[in-house]
C-alpha positions as CSV (number, residue, x, y, z in Angstrom):
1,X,124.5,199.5,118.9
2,X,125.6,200.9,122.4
3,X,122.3,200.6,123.8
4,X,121.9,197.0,123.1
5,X,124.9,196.0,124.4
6,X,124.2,197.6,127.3
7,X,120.5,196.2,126.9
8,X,122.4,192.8,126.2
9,X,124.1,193.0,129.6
10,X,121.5,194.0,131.8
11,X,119.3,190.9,130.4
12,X,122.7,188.9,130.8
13,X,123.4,190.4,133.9
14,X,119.5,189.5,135.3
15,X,119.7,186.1,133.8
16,X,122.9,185.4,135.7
17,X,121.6,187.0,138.8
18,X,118.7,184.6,138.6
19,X,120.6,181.6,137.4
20,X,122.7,182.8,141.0
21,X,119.2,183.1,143.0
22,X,118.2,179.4,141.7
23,X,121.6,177.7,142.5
24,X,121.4,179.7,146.0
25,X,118.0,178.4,146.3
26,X,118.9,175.0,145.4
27,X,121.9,174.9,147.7
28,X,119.8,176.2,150.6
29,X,117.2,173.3,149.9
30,X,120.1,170.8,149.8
31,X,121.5,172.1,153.7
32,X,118.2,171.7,154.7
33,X,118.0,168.3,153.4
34,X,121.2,167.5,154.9
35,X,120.6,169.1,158.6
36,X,117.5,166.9,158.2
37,X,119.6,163.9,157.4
38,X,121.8,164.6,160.0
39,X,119.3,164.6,163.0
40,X,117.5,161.6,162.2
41,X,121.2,159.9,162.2
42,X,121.4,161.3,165.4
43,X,118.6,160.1,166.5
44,X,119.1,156.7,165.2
45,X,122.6,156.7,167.0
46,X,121.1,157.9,170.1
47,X,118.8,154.9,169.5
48,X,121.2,152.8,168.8
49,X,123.7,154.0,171.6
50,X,120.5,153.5,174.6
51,X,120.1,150.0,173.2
52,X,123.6,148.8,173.3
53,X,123.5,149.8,177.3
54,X,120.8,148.3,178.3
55,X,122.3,144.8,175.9
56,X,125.2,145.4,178.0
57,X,123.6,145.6,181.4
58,X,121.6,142.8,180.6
59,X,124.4,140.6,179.8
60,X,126.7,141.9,182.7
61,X,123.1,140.7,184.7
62,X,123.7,137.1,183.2
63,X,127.4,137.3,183.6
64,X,127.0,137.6,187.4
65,X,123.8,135.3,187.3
66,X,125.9,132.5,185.9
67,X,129.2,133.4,188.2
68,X,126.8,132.8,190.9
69,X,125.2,129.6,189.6
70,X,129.2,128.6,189.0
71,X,130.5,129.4,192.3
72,X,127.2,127.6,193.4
73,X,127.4,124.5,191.2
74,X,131.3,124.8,192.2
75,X,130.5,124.1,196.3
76,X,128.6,121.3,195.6
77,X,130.8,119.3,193.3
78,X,133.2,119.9,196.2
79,X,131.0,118.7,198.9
80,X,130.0,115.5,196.5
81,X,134.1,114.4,196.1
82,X,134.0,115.1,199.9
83,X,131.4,112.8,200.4
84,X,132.9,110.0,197.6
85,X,136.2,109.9,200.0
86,X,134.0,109.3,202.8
87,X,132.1,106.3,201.5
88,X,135.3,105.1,199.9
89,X,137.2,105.5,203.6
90,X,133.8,103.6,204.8
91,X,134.4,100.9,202.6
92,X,137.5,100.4,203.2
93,X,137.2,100.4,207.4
94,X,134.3,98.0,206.8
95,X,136.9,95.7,204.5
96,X,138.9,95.7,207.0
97,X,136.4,94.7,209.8
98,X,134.9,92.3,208.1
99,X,138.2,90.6,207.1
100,X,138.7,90.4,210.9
101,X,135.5,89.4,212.0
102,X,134.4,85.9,213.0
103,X,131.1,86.4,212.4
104,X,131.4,86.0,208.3
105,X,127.6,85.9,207.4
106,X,126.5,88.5,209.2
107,X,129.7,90.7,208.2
108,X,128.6,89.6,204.7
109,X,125.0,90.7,205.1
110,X,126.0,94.5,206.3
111,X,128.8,94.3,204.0
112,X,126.0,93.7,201.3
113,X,124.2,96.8,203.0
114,X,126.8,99.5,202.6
115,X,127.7,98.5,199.3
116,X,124.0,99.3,198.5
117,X,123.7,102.7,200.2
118,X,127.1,103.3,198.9
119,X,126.2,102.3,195.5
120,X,122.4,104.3,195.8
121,X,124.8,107.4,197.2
122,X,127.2,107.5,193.8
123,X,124.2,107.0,191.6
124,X,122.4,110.0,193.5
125,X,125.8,112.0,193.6
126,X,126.0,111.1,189.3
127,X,122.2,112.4,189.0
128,X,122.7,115.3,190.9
129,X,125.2,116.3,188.6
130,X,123.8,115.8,186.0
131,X,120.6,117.7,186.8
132,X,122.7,120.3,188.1
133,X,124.9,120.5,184.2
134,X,121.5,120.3,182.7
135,X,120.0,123.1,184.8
136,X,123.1,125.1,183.8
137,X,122.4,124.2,180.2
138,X,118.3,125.3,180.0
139,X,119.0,128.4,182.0
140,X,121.7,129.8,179.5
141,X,121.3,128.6,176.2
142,X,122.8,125.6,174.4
143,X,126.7,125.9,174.5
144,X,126.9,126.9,177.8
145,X,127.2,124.2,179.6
């Protein structure tokens, strides 16, 4: 009876000595799955991580692209109300003179004249800016402007 308990524990004893080899076995397989797992995260964060830079130089690229086209766009609005005070100071001089004047039809004639290039000078001053917020528009997107 002896031996077989001792025969008993020595197959008990190999059985759980290869249940222990299969779950080592197994747990091995399943570090290498996860080291496996692990590098292509890492590789899809390193990925990931090169694509965000360049998405962030290119829009710091359209950032200063647009500042410029701003500050741009910005000069010659000025310029255009600089020019609108001028024709409106014109106007008024030539109001002026022709209210003085003796010589009514031909004061009305060039009064007729600058009224014309003043009114062909507003329309081209309202068309440039409009061009100029439609530019602004196709270059960036809809919503930009």
């Amino acid at each position: 009876m002896h031996e077989e308990q001792v025969s008993l524990r020595v197959v008990q004893w190999e059985a759980d000595k290869t249940h222990s080899l299969d779950e080592l076995e197994a747990q091995h397989q399943y570090a290498n799955d996860l080291e496996k797992q692990i590098e292509a995260l890492a590789q899809k964060l390193q990925s990931a991580d090169a694509r965000y830079k360049q998405k962030v130089t290119e829009e710091r690229d359209k950032l200063a692209e647009i500042t410029t086209e701003f500050n741009k766009l910005t000069q010659k609005v000025s310029k255009s109300v600089e020019l609108e005070k001028k024709v409106h100071d014109l106007e008024q001089k030539l109001q002026v003179a022709y209210s003085k004047s003796e010589e009514q039809p031909e004061m009305d004639r060039l009064l007729e004249i600058v009224e014309a290039w003043v009114q062909s000078k507003t329309l081209h001053l309202q068309l440039t800016r409009q061009c100029q917020r439609a530019q602004l528009g196709w270059r960036h997107g809809p919503g930009v402007a």
